[in-house]
N, C-alpha and C positions, 0 to 999 in steps of 0.2 A: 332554746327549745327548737330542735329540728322542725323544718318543713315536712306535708306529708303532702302526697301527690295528690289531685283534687283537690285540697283546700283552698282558698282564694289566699293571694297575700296579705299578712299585715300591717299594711301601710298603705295610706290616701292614697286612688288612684288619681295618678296624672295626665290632666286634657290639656293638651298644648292647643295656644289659643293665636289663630293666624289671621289678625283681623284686617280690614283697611281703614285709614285714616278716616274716624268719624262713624263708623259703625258701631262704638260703644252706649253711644244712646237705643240704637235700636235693640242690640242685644246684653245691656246694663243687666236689667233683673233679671236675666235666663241666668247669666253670668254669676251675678251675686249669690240667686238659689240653688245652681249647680256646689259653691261652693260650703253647700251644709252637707254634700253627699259625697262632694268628689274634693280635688284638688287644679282650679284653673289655671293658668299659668301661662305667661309668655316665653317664647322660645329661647332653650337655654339648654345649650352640649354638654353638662353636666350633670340634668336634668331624665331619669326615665321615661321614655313615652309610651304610655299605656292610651291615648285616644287623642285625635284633634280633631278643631272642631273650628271650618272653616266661615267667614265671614260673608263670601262667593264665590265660586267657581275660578275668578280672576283673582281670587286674596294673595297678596306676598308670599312667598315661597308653598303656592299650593300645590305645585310640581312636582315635592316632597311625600308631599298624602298621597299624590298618585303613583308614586313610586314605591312608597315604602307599602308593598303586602301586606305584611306583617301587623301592621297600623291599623284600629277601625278608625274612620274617622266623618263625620258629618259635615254637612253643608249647606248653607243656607240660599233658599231661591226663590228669587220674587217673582219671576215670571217664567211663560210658558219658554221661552228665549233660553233663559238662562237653566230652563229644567235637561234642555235638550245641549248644555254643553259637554263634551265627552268624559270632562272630570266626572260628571255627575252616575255615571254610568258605572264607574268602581266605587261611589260611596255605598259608606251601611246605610248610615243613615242620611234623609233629604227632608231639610228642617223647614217647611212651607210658612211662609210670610203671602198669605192672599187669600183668595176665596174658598170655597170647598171643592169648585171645578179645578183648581189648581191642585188642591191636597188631592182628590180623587186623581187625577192626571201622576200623581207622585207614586201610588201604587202601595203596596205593605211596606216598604220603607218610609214612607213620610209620616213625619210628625209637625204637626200645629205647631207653627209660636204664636202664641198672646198677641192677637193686635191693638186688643185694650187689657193690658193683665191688672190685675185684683190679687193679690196676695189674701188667698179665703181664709187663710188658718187666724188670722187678723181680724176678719169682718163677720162677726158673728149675726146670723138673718134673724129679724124681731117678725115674732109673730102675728099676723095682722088682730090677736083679741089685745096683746100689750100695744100696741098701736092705736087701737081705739080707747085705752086708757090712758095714755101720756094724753092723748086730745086732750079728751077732757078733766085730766091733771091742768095741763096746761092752757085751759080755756079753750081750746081753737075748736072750730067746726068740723061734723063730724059726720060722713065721710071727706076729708082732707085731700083734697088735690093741688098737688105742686110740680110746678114749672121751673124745667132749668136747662139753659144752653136754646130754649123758644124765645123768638121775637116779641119780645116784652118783659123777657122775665130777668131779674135780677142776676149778676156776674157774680158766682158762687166760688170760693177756693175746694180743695178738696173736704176739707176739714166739716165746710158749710154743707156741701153735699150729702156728705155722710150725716150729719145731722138731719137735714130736711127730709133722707129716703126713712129714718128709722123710725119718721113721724109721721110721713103720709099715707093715706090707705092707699095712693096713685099715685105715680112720680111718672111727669110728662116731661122726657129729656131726649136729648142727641148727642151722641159721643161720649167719652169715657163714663159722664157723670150715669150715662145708662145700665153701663157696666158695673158701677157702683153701687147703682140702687137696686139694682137686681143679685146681686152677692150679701146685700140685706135683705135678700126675699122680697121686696117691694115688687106689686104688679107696675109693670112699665108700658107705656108709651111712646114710639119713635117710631123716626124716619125711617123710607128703605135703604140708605145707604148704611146707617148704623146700624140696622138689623144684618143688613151682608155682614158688614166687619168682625157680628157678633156669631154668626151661624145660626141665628134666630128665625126660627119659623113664625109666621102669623097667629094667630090663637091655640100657638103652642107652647112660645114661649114668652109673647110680647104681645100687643094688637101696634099693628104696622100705621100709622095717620103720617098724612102731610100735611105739614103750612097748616094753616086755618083749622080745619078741620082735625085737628090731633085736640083742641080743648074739648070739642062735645064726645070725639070718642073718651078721653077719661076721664070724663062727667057720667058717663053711660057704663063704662066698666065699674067704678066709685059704688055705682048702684047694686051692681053683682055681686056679693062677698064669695060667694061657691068662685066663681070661675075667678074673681081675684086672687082665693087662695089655692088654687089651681096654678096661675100664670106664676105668683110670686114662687112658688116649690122649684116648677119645671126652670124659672130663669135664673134660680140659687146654682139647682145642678148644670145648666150649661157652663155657667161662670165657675166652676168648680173642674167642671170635666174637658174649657178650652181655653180658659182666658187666666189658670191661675202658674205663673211661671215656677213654681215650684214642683205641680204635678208633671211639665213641663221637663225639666229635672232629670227629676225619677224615671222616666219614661225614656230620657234621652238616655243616661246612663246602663238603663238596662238592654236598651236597644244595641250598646257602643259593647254589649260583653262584660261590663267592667264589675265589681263588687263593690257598693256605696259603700259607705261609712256604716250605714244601720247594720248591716249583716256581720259588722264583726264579732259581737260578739256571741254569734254561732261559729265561729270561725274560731273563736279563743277556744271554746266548750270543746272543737275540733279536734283541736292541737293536743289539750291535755289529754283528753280520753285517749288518743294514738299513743302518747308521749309513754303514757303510764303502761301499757301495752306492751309498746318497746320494750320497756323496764322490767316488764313480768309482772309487775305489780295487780293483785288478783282484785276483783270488782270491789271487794270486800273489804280492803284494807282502811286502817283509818286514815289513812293520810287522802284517798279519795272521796269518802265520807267527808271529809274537814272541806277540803276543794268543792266539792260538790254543793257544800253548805254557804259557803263563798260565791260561790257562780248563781246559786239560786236566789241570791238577791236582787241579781241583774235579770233572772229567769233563762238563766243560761243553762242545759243539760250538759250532762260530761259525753260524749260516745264517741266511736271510735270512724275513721273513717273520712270520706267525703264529703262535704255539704247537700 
């Protein structure tokens, strides 16, 4: 089946991946959920390159991305230092690892990475009236407040996490496990350094406590259920709209020009409506009827043309 001009290729697009030694944990899940959309890949001359996607401004052969035009290619920067090195200056995209005064400093090219990500499509948020039922399924007091990653409280794995937020009407945490309990819609509790991390406003997304003081504040939230279920909504959507590396992804992808993996099959529907075109074959015929019958099970339409 001939190519038509406009249409996107069919075939995974390829991000050549130019990392530095040990940079895979920090960008492991960007990496992993790119590859439900795209095609990641380490560097290979036999290989087409449709995007890369640099690890920092100094990564192994970044000299490459700056050269090659033709290339969109992203880049990762953790500080103001490294936003201001002259690579950074021809990338599409500038992939922010920090604060929101760093992403603002980034401009319309930057995009957020996860500094706690949450995979949302995973963690489905319980609603705080099934929360007040599991209590008292499960005997416990009601309103329920739990502590995790506070001075005192019990060393939780994730697994336990996840459990404890989908039970308490309050989960009083610091670090990831915040991120967690708040992608369960649970109202949350924390520090001001995990609230930076998370992009989290004070009684907008989170109530902000330190030390000491973070038990009576969600003892006192516990009591509110309006503005509980106020905080638990707004701290689902952040964790959804900065912390989940799949949207992450998507965003990078689309940023990079490239055509995911989802859009193909508008791009199949593409090809045949031109294809049949070419042919002379009239709207009418049955053999586009029959195709047409076929593609409508994926919800694909036949037409003719560019995406």
């Amino acid at each position: 089946m001939s190519l038509v001009v406009g249409a996107p290729p069919l075939r995974r697009p390829n991000i050549e991946l130019l990392l530095e030694p040990g940079s895979g944990a920090e960008l492991g899940l960007l990496i992993s959920a790119l590859s439900a959309v795209a095609r990641p890949s380490a560097p290979h001359h036999e290989l087409h390159v449709d995007a890369r996607l640099l690890s920092s401004p100094t990564a192994p052969e970044a000299g490459t991305a700056h050269r090659d035009h033709n290339v969109p290619f992203a880049v990762l920067v953790r500080s103001a230092a490294e936003l201001d090195h002259p690579l950074c200056a021809s990338a599409t995209v500038l992939l922010v690892r920090g604060d929101d005064e760093l992403l603002a400093a980034a401009g319309a090219r930057g995009v957020a990475l996860p500094t706690l990500p949450v995979d949302t499509d995973r963690v489905v948020p319980v609603p705080p009236h099934v929360r007040a039922a599991m209590q008292g399924r499960y005997g416990l007091p009601s309103p329920l407040v739990i502590g995790i990653g506070r001075p005192g409280s019990p060393a939780l794995d994730d697994a336990q996490v996840a459990t404890a937020a989908r039970l308490a009407s309050v989960v009083d945490a610091v670090g990831p496990a915040a991120a967690i309990a708040m992608a369960l819609g649970a109202p949350v509790v924390t520090d001001t350094h995990t609230a930076r991390l998370l992009g989290a406003v004070h009684d907008v997304h989170v109530v902000i406590a330190e030390g000491a003081e973070s038990a009576a504040a969600a003892a006192s939230l516990a009591d509110d259920t309006l503005r509980c279920a106020r905080l638990g909504r707004a701290g689902r959507l952040l964790v959804e709209e900065r912390h989940d590396p799949a949207r992450t992804a998507r965003e990078l992808v689309r940023r990079l020009g490239l055509t995911p993996i989802s859009a193909w099959p508008a791009a199949v529907g593409v090809r045949v409506g031109s294809r049949l075109r070419e042919l002379g074959t009239p709207s009418d015929h049955p053999i586009e009827r029959q195709l047409s019958d076929r593609l409508g099970d994926l919800d694909v339409p036949i037409r003719s043309g560019g995406l």
